[in-house]
PDB file of N, CA, C and O in Angstrom:
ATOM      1  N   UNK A   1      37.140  -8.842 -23.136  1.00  0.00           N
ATOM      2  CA  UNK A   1      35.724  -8.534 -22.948  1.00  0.00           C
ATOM      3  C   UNK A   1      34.878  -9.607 -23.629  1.00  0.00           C
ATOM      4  O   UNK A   1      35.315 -10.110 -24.664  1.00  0.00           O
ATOM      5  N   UNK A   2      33.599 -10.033 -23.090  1.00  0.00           N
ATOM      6  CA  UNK A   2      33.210 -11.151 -23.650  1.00  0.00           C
ATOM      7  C   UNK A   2      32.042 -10.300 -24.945  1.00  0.00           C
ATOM      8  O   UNK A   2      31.801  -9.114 -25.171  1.00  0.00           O
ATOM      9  N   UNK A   3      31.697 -11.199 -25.372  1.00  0.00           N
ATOM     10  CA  UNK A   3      30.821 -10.643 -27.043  1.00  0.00           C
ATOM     11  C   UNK A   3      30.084 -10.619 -26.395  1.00  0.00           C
ATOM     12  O   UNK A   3      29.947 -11.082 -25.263  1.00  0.00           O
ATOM     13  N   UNK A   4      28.977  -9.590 -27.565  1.00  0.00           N
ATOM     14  CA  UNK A   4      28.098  -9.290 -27.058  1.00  0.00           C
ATOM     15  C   UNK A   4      26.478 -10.123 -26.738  1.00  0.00           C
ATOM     16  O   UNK A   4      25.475  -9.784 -26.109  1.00  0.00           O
ATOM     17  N   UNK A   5      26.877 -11.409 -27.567  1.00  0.00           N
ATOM     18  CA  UNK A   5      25.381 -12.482 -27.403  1.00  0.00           C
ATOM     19  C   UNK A   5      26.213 -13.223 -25.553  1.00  0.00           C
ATOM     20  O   UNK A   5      25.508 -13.774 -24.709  1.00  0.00           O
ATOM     21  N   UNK A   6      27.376 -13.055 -25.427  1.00  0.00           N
ATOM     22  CA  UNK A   6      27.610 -13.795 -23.903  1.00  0.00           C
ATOM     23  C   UNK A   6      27.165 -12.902 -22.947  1.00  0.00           C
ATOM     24  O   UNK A   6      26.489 -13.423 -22.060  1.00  0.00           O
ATOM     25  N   UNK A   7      27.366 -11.560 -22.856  1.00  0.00           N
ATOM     26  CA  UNK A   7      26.728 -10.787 -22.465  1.00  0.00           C
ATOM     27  C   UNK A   7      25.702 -10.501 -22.273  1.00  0.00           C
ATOM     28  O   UNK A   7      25.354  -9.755 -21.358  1.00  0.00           O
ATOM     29  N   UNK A   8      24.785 -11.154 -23.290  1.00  0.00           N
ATOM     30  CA  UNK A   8      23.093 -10.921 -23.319  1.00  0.00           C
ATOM     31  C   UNK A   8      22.915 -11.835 -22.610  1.00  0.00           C
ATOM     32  O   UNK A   8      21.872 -11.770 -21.959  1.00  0.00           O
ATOM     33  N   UNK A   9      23.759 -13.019 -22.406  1.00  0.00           N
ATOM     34  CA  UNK A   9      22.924 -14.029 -22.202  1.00  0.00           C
ATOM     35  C   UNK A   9      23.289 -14.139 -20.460  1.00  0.00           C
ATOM     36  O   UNK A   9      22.617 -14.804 -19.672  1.00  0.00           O
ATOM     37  N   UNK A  10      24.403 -13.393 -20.128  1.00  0.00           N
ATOM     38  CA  UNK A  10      24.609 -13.279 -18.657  1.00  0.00           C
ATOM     39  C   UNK A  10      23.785 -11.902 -18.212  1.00  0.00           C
ATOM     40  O   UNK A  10      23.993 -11.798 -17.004  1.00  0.00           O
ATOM     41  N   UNK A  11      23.399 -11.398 -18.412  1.00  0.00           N
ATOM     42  CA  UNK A  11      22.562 -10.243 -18.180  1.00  0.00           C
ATOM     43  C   UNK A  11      20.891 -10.866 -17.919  1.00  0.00           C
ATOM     44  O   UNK A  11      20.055 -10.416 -17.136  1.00  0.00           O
ATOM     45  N   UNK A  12      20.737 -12.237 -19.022  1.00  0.00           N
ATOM     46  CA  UNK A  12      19.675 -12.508 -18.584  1.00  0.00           C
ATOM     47  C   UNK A  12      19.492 -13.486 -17.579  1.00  0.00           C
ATOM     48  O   UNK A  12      18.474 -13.679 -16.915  1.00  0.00           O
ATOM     49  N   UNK A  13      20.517 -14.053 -17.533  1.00  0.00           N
ATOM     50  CA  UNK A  13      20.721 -15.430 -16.277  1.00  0.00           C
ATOM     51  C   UNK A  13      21.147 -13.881 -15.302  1.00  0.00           C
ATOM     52  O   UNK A  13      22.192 -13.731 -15.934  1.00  0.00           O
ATOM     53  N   UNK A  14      21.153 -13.308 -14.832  1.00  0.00           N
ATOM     54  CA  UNK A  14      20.933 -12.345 -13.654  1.00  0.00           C
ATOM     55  C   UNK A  14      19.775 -12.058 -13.336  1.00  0.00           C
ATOM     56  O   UNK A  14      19.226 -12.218 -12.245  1.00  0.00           O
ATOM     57  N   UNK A  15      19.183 -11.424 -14.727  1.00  0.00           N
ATOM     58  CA  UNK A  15      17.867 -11.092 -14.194  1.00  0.00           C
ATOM     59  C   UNK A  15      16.732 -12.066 -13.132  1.00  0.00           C
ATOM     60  O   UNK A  15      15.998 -11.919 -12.155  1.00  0.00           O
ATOM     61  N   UNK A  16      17.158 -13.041 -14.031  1.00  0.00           N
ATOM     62  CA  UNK A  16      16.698 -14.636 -13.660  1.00  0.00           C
ATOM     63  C   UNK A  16      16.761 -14.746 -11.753  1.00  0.00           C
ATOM     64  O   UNK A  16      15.902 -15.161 -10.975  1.00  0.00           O
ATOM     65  N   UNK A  17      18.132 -14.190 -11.490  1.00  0.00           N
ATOM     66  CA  UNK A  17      18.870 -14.824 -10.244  1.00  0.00           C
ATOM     67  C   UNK A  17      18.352 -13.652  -9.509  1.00  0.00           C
ATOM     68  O   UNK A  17      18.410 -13.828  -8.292  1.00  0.00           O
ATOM     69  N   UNK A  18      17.819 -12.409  -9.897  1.00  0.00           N
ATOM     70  CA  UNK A  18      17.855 -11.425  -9.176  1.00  0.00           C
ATOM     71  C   UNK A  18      16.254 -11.702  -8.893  1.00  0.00           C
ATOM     72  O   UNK A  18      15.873 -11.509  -7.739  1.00  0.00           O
ATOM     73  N   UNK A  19      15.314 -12.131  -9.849  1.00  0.00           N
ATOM     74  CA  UNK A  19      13.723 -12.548  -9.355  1.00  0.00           C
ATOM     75  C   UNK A  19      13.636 -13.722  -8.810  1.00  0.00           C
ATOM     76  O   UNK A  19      12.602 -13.997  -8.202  1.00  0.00           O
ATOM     77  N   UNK A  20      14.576 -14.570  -8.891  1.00  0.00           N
ATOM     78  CA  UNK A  20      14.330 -15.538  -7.963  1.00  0.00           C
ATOM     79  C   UNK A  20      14.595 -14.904  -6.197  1.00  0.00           C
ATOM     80  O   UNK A  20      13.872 -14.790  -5.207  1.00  0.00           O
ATOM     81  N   UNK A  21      15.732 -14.669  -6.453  1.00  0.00           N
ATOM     82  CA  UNK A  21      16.293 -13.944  -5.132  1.00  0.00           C
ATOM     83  C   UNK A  21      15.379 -13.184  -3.999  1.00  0.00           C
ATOM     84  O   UNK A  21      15.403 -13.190  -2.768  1.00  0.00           O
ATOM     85  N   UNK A  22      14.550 -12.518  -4.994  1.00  0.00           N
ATOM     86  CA  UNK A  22      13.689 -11.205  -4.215  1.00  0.00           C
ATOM     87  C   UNK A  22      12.150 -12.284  -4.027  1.00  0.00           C
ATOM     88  O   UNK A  22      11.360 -12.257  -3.084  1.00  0.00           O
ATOM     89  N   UNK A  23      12.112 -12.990  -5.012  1.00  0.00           N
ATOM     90  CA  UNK A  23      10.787 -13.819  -4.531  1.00  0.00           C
ATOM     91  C   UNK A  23      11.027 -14.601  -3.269  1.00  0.00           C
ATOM     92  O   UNK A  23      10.226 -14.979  -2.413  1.00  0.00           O
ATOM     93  N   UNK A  24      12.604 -14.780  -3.389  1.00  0.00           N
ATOM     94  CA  UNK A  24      12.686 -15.714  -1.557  1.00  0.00           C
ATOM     95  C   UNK A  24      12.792 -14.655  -0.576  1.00  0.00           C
ATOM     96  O   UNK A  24      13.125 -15.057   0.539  1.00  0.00           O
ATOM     97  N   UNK A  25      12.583 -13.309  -0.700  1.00  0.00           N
ATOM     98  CA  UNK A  25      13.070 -12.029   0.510  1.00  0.00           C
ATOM     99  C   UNK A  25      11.577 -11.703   0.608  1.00  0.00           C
ATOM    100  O   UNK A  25      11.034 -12.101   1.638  1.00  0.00           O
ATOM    101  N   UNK A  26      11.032 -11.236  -0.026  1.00  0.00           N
ATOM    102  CA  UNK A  26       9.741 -10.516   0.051  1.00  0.00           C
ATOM    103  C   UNK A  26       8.678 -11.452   1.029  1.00  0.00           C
ATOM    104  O   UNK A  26       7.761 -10.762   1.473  1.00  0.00           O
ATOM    105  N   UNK A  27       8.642 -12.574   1.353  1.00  0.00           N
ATOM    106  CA  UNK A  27       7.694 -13.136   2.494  1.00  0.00           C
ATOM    107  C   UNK A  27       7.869 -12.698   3.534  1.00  0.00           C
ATOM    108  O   UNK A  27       7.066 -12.621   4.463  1.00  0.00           O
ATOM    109  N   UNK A  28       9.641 -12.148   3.454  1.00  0.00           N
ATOM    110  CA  UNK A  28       9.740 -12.369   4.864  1.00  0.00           C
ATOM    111  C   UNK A  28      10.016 -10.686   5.285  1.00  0.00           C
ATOM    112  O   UNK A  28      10.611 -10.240   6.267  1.00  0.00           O
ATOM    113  N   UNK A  29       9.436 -10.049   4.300  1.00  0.00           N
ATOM    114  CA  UNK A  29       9.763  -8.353   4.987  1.00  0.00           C
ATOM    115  C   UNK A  29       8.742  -7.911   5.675  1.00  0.00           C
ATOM    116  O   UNK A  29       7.664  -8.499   5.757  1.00  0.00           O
ATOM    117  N   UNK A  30       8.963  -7.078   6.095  1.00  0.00           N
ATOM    118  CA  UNK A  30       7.924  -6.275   6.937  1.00  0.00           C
ATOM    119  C   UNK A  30       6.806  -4.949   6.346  1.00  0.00           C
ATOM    120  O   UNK A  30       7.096  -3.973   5.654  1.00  0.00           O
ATOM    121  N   UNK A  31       5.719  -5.282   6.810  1.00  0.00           N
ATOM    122  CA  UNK A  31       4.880  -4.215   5.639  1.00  0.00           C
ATOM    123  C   UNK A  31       5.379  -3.009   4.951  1.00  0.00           C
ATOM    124  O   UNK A  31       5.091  -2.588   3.831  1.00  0.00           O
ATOM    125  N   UNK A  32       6.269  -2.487   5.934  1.00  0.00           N
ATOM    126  CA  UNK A  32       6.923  -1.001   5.450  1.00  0.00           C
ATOM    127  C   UNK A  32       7.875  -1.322   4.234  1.00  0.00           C
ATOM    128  O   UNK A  32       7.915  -0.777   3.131  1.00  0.00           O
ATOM    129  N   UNK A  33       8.815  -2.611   4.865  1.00  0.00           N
ATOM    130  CA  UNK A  33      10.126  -2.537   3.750  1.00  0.00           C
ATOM    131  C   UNK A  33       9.129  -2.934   2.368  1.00  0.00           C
ATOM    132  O   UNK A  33       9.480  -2.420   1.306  1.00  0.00           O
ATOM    133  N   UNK A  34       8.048  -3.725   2.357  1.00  0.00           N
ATOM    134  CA  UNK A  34       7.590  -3.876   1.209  1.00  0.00           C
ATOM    135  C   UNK A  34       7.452  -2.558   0.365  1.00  0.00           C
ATOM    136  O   UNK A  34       7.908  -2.232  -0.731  1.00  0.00           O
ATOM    137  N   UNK A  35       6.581  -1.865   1.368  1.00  0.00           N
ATOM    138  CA  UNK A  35       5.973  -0.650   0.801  1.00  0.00           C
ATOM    139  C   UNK A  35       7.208   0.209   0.178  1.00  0.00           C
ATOM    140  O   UNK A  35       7.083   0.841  -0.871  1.00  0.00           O
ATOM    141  N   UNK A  36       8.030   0.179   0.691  1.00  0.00           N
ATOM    142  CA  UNK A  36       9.399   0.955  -0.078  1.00  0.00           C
ATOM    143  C   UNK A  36      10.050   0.206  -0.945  1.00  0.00           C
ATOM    144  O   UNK A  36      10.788   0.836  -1.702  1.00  0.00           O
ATOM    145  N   UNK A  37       9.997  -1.453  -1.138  1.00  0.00           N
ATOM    146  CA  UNK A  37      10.257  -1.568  -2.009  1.00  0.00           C
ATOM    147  C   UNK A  37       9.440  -1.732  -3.554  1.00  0.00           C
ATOM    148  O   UNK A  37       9.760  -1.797  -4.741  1.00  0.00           O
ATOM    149  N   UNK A  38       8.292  -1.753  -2.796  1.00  0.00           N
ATOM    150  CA  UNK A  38       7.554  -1.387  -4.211  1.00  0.00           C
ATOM    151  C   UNK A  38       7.657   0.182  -4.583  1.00  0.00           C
ATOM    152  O   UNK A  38       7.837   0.474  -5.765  1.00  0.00           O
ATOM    153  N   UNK A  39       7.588   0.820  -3.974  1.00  0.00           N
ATOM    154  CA  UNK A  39       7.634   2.039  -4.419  1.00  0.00           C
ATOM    155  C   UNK A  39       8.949   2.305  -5.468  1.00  0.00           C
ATOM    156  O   UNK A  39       8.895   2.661  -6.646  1.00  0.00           O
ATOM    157  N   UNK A  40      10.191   2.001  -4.606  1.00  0.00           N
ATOM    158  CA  UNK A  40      11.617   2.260  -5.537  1.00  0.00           C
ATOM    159  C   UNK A  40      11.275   1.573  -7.199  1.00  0.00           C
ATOM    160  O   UNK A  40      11.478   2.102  -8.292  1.00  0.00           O
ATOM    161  N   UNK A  41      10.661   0.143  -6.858  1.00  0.00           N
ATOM    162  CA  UNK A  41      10.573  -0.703  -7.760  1.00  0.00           C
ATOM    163  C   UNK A  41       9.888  -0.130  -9.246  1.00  0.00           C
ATOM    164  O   UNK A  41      10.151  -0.220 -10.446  1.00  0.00           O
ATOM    165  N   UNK A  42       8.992   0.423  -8.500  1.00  0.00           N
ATOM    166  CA  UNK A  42       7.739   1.298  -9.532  1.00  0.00           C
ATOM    167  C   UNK A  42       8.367   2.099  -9.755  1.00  0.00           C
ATOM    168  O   UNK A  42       8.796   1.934 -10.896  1.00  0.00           O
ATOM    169  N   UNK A  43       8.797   3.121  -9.254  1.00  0.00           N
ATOM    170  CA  UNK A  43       9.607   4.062 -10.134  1.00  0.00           C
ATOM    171  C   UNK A  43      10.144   3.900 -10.896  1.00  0.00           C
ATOM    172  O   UNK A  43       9.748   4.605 -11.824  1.00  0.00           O
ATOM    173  N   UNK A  44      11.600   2.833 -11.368  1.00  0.00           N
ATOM    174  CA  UNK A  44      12.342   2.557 -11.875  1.00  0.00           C
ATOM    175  C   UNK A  44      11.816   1.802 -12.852  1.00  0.00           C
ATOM    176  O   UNK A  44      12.190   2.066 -13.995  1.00  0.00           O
ATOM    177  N   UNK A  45      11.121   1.016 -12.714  1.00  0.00           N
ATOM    178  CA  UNK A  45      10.119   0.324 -14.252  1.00  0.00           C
ATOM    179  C   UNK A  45       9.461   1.361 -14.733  1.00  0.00           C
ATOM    180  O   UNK A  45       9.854   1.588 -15.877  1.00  0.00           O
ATOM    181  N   UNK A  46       8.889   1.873 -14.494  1.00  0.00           N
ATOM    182  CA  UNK A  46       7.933   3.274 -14.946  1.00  0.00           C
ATOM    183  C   UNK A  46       9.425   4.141 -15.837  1.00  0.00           C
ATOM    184  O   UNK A  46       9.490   3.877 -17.037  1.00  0.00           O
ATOM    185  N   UNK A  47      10.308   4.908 -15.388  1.00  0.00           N
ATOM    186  CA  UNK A  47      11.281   5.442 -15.743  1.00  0.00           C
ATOM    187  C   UNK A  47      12.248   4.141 -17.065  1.00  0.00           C
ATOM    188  O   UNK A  47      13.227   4.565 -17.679  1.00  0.00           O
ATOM    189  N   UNK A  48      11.806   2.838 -17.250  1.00  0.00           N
ATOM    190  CA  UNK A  48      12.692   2.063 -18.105  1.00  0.00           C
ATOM    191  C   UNK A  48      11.308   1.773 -18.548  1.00  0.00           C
ATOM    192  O   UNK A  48      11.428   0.549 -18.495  1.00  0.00           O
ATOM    193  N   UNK A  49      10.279   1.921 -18.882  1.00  0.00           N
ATOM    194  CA  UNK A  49       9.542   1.551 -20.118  1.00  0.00           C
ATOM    195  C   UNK A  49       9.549   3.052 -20.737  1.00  0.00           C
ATOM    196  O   UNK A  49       8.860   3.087 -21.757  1.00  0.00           O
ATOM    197  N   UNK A  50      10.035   4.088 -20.462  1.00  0.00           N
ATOM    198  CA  UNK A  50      10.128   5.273 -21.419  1.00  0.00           C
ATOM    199  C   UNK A  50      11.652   4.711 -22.131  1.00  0.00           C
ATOM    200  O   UNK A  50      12.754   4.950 -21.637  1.00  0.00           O
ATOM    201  N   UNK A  51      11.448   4.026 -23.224  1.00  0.00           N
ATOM    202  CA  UNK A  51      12.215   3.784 -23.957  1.00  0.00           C
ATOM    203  C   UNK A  51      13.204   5.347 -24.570  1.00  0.00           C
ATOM    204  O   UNK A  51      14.428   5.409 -24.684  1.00  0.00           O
ATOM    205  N   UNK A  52      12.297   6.338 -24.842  1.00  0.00           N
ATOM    206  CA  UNK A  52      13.218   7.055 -25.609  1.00  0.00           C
ATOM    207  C   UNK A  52      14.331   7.953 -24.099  1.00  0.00           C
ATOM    208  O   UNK A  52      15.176   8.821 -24.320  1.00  0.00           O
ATOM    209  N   UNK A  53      14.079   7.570 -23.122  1.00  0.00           N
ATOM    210  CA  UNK A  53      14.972   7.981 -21.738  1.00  0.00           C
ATOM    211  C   UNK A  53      16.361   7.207 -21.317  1.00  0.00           C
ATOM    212  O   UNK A  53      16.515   6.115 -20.770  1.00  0.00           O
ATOM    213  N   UNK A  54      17.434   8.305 -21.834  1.00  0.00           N
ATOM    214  CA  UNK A  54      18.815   6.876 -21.648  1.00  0.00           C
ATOM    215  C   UNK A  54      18.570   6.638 -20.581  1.00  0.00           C
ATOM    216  O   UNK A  54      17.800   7.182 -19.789  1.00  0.00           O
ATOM    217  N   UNK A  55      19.704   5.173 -20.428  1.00  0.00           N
ATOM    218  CA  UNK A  55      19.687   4.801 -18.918  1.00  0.00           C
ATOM    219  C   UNK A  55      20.433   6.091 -18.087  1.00  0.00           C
ATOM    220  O   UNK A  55      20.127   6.535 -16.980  1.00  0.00           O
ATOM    221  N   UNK A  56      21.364   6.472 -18.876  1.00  0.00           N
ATOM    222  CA  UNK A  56      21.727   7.973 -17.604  1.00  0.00           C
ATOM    223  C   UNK A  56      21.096   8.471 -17.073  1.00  0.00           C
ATOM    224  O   UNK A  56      21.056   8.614 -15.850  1.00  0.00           O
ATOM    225  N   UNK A  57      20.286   8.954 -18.043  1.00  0.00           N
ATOM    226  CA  UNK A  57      18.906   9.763 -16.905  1.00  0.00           C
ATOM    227  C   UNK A  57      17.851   9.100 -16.234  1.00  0.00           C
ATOM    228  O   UNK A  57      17.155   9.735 -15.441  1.00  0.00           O
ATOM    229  N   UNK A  58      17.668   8.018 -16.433  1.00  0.00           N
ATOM    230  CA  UNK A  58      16.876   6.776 -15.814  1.00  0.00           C
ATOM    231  C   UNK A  58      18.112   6.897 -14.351  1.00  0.00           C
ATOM    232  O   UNK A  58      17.762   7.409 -13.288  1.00  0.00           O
ATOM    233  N   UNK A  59      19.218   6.459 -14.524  1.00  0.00           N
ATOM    234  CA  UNK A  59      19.824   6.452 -13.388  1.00  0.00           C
ATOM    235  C   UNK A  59      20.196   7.440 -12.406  1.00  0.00           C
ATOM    236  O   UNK A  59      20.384   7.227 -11.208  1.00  0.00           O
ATOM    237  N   UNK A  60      20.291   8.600 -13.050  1.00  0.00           N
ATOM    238  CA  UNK A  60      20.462  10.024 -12.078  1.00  0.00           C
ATOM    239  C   UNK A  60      18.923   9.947 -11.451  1.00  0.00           C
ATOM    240  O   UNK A  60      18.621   9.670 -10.290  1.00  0.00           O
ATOM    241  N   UNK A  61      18.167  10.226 -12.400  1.00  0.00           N
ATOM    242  CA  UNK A  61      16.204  10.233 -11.559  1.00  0.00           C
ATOM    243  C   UNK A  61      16.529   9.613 -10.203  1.00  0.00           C
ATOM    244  O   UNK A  61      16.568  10.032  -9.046  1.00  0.00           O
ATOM    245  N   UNK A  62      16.806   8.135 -10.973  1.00  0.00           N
ATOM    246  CA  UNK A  62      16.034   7.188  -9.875  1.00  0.00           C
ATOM    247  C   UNK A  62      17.346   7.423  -8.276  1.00  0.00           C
ATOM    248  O   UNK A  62      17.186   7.042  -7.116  1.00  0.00           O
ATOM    249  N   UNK A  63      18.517   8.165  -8.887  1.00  0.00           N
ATOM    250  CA  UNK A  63      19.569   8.114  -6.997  1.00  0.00           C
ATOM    251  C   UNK A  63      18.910   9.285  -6.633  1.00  0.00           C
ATOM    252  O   UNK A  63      18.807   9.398  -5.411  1.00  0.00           O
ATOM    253  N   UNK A  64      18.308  10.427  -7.451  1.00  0.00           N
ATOM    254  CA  UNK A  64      17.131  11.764  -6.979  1.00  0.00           C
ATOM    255  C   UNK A  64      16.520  11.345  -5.687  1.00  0.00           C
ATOM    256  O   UNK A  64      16.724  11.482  -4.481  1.00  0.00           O
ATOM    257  N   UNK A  65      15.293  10.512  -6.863  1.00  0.00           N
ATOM    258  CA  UNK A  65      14.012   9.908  -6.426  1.00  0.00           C
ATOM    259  C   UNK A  65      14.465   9.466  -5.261  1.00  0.00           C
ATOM    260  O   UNK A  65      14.466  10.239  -4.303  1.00  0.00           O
ATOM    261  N   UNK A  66      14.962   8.057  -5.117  1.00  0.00           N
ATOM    262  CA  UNK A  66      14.616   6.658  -4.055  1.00  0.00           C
ATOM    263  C   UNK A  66      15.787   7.236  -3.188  1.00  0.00           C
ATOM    264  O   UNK A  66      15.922   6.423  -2.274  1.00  0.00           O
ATOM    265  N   UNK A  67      16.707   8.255  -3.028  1.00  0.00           N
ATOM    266  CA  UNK A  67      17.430   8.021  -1.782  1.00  0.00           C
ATOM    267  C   UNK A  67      16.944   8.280  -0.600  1.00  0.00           C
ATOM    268  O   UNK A  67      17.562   7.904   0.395  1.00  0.00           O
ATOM    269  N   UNK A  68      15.696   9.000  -0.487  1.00  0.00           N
ATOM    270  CA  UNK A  68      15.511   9.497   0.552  1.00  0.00           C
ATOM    271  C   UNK A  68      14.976   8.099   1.139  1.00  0.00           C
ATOM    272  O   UNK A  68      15.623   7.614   2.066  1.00  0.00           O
ATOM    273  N   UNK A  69      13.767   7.373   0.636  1.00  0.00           N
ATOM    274  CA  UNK A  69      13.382   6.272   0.464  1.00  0.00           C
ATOM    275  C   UNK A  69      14.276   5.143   0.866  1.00  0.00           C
ATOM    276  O   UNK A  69      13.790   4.434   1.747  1.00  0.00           O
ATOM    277  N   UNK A  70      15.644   4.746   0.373  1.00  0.00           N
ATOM    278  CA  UNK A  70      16.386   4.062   0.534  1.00  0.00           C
ATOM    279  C   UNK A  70      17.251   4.197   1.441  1.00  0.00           C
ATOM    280  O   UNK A  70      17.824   3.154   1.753  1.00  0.00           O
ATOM    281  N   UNK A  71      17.640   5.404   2.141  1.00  0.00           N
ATOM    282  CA  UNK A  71      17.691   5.980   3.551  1.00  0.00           C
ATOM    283  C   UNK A  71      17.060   4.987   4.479  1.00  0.00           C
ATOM    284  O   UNK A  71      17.405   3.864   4.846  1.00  0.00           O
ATOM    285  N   UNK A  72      16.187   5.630   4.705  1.00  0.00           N
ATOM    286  CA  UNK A  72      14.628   5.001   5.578  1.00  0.00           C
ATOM    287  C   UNK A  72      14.878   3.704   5.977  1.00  0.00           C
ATOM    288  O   UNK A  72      14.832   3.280   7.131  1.00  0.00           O
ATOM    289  N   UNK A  73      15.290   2.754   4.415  1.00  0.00           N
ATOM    290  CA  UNK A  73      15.167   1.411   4.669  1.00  0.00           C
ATOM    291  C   UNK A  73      16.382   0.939   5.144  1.00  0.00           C
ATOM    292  O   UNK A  73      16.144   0.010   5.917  1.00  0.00           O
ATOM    293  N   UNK A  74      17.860   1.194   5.020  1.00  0.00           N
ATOM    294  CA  UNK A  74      18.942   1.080   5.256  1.00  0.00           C
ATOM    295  C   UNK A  74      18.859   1.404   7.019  1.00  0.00           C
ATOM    296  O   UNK A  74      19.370   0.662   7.858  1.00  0.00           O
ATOM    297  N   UNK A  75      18.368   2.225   7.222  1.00  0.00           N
ATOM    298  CA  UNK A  75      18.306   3.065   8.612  1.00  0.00           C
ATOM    299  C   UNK A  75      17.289   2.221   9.350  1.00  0.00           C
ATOM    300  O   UNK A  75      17.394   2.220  10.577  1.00  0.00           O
ATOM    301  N   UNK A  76      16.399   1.559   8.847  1.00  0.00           N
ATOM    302  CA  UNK A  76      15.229   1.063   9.360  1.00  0.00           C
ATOM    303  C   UNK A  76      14.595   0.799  10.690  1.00  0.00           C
ATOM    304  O   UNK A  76      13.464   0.317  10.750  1.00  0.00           O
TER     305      UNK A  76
END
């Protein structure tokens, strides 16, 4: 298992890869997929700035919340 500063530091070179990623997708979606993906998006930041909320329950909420949502878009 790698330590835990290699870990931090690949967690943040993701984050990195994952906003670059979505900044090259989002021109090219369509008003709706935006609209659902801001929506999922907002939820899930909203639900991770309540710091005192583990990620468990951050993560059960948010497969609650966005599946119906994430349905929709999968199905599109």
């Amino acid at each position: 298992m790698s330590q835990p500063r290699e870990v931090d530091r690949l967690i943040a070179a993701t984050h990195r890869r994952f906003v670059k990623a979505m900044d090259a997708r989002v021109p090219a979606m369509s008003p709706e997929m935006k609209e659902t993906y801001f929506s999922v998006l907002t939820k899930l930041v909203d639900k991770l700035e309540t710091e005192e909320k583990p990620l468990r329950e951050v993560a059960q909420e948010m497969m609650t919340e966005a599946m119906h949502e994430v349905l929709q878009m999968v199905q599109g």
